[in-house]
N, C-alpha and C positions, 0 to 999 in steps of 0.2 A: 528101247534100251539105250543107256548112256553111251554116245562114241568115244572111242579110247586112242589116242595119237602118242606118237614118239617123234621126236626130232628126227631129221637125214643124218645117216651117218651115224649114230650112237656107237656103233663099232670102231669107229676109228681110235686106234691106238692099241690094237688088239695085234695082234700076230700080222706084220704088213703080207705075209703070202697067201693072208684069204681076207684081204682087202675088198670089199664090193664094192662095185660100180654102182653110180646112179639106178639101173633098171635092174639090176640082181638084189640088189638093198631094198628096193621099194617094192618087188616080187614076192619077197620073203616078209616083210611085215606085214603083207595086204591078207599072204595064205594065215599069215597067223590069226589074224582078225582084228588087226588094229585097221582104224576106217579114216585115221586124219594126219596130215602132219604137218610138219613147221620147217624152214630153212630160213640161215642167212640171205643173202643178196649177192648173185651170181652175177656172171656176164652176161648179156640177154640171151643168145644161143641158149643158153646152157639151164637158164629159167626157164624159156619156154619149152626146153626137151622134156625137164623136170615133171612141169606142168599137164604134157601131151602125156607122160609113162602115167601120170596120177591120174588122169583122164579116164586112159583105157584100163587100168585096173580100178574105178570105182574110190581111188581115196581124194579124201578131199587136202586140198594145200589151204589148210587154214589160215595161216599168218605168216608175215617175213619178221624176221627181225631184224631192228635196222642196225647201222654201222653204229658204234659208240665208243671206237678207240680214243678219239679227243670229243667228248661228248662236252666237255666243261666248257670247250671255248666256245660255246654259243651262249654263252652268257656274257662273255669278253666284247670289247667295242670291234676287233676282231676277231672274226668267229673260225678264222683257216677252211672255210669253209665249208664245215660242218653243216649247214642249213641246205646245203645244195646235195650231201649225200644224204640227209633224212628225203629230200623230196623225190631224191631219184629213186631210192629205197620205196617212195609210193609207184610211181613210174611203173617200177617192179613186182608191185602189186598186181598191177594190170594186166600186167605179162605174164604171172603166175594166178591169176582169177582168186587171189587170195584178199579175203572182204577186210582185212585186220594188219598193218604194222601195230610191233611191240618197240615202245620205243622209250630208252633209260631217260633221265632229266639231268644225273650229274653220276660225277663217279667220283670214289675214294671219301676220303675222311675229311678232306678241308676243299671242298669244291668253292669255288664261286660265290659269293652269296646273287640271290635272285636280284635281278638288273631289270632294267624297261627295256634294254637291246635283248634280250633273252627272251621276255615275256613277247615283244614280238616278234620275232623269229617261231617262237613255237607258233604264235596264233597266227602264222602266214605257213606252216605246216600244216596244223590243222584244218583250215580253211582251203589250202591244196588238195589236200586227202580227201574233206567232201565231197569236193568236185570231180572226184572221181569214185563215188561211192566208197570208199575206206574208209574205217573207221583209227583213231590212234589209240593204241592201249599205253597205257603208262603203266611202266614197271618198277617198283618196289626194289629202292638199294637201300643207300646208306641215310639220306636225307627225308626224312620225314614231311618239312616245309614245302619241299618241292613238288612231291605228292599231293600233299593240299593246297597246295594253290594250284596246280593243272587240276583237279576233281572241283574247284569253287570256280574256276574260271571256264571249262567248258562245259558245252551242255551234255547231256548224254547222249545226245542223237549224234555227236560226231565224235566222242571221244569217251573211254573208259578205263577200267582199270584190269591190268594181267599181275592176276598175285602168284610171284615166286616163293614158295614156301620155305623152299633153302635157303633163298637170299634171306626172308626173317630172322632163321634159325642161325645164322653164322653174322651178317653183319650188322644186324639189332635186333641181340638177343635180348629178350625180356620183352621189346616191342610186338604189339599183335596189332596189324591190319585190318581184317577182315572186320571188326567192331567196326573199324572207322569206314571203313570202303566198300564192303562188301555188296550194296544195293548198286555200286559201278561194275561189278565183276563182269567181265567179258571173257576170258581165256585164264588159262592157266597153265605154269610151268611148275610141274611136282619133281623133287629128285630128294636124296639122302645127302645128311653128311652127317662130323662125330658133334656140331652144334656146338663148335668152337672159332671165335672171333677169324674170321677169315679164311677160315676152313672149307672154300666151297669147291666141292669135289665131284660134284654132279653125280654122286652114287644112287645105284637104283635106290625105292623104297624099299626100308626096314634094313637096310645092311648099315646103316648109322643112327643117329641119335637123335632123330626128329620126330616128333608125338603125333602117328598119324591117326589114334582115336581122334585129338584134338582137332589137326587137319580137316580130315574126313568130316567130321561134327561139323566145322566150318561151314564148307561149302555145301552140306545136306542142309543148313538152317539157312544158308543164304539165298535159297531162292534158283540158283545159279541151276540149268539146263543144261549146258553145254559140253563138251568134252571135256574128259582129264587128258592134259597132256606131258606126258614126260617129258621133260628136259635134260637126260642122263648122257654123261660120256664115260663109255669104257676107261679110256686112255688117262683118267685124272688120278688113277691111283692103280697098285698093284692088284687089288680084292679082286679083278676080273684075269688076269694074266693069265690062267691056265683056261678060260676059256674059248672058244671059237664064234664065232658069229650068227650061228644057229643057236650055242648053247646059251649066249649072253639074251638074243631076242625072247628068244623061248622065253628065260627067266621075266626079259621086262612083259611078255604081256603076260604070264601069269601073275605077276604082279601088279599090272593094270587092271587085272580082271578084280582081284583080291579086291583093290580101293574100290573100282566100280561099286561092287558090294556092299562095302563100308558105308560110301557114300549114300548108297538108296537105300540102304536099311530103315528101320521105323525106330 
């Protein structure tokens, strides 16, 4: 049966008095029956506690995702040194035994265009990354070109693709992915929103306006194996505010369960 993940933390921004901790948060998704999950990039302590609770309860830490606050200036003849928190983001990998960074290529509306300082920078990332058995997923924003040219320029053995289905739906809308990428698919980040230009709200599925017949279609005709993973935050809109963090989980993996479904149907 297909494994079903959620991000660390999806509760956060819920009612701060039933805040969970690292080992009470990942307790409670593992009894529900989600089997994988996904975090940023901690201090080490606090990755490898991470990694030790996901251990002893059976879930896997599938992927980091890497830092991307100035994701752009690695395209810049100055990068502020951006290249140096994507590799430590691998480092991190290592530490949390997760086989996969998710890692952006530009952000917003007028990034950078594609540079030779950029193009090698990522390929001294990804040639990092091998070296330590990690794979790079490129992730799906605003730029389209940047997308294809990381999927034309590595090979699959070290590098592929993580489709955000929200990110499609809110910052290029009308664009579909999966046509073009889909035989790269390695990971996935599922969430809702109302499927309005920059409206990314990380709402569960089906509380917004994204076509998860279409979705769903996607990745059952792509071949794709591997988990569905939520990428949901409580805290990005009010639709969850009267919930608690049992009531909010509950919902995401009955809804993981739902697409499960969707997705292996015939």
């Amino acid at each position: 049966m297909r494994a079903l993940g959620i991000n660390l933390h999806a509760t956060k921004g819920l009612n701060t008095a039933c805040e969970l901790d690292d080992e009470n948060y990942l307790q409670k998704i593992a009894a529900l029956g989600f089997t994988h999950i996904f975090s940023g990039v901690f201090a080490a302590p606090r990755q490898a506690a991470v990694a030790d609770i996901c251990s002893r309860l059976g879930l896997t830490y599938e992927t980091l995702h890497a830092p991307f606050g100035h994701i752009n200036d690695i395209w810049l003849d100055d990068d502020n040194g951006m290249l140096d928190e994507l590799l430590h983001c691998i480092d991190h990998c290592v530490i949390a035994g997760a086989g996969i960074a998710v890692v952006h290529l530009s952000s917003g509306q007028t990034p950078p265009p594609i540079t030779d300082a950029g193009r090698g920078r990522f390929t001294r990332l990804v040639e990092y990354a091998a070296k330590h058995n990690v794979k790079i997923a490129f992730e799906n924003q605003r730029m389209l070109a940047n997308l294809a040219w990381a999927m034309e320029t590595f090979p699959r053995e070290t590098a592929g693709f993580c489709w955000d289905c929200g990110h499609e739906a809110c910052f290029t809308p009308g664009r579909h992915y999966m046509p073009l990428f889909a035989d790269r698919l390695i990971c996935t980040h599922i969430h809702d929103n109302p499927a309005r230009f920059n409206e990314d709200f990380h709402m569960l599925p089906f509380d917004g306006a994204c076509d998860f017949d279409e979705i769903t279609k996607s990745i059952r005709t792509s071949g794709y194996t591997g988990s569905l993973m939520l990428e949901v935050s409580a805290g990005k809109t009010d639709l969850y505010a009267n919930d608690t963090p049992d009531t909010y989980l509950q919902k995401a993996y009955d809804i993981a369960a739902r697409l499960r479904q969707m997705v292996d149907s015939e």
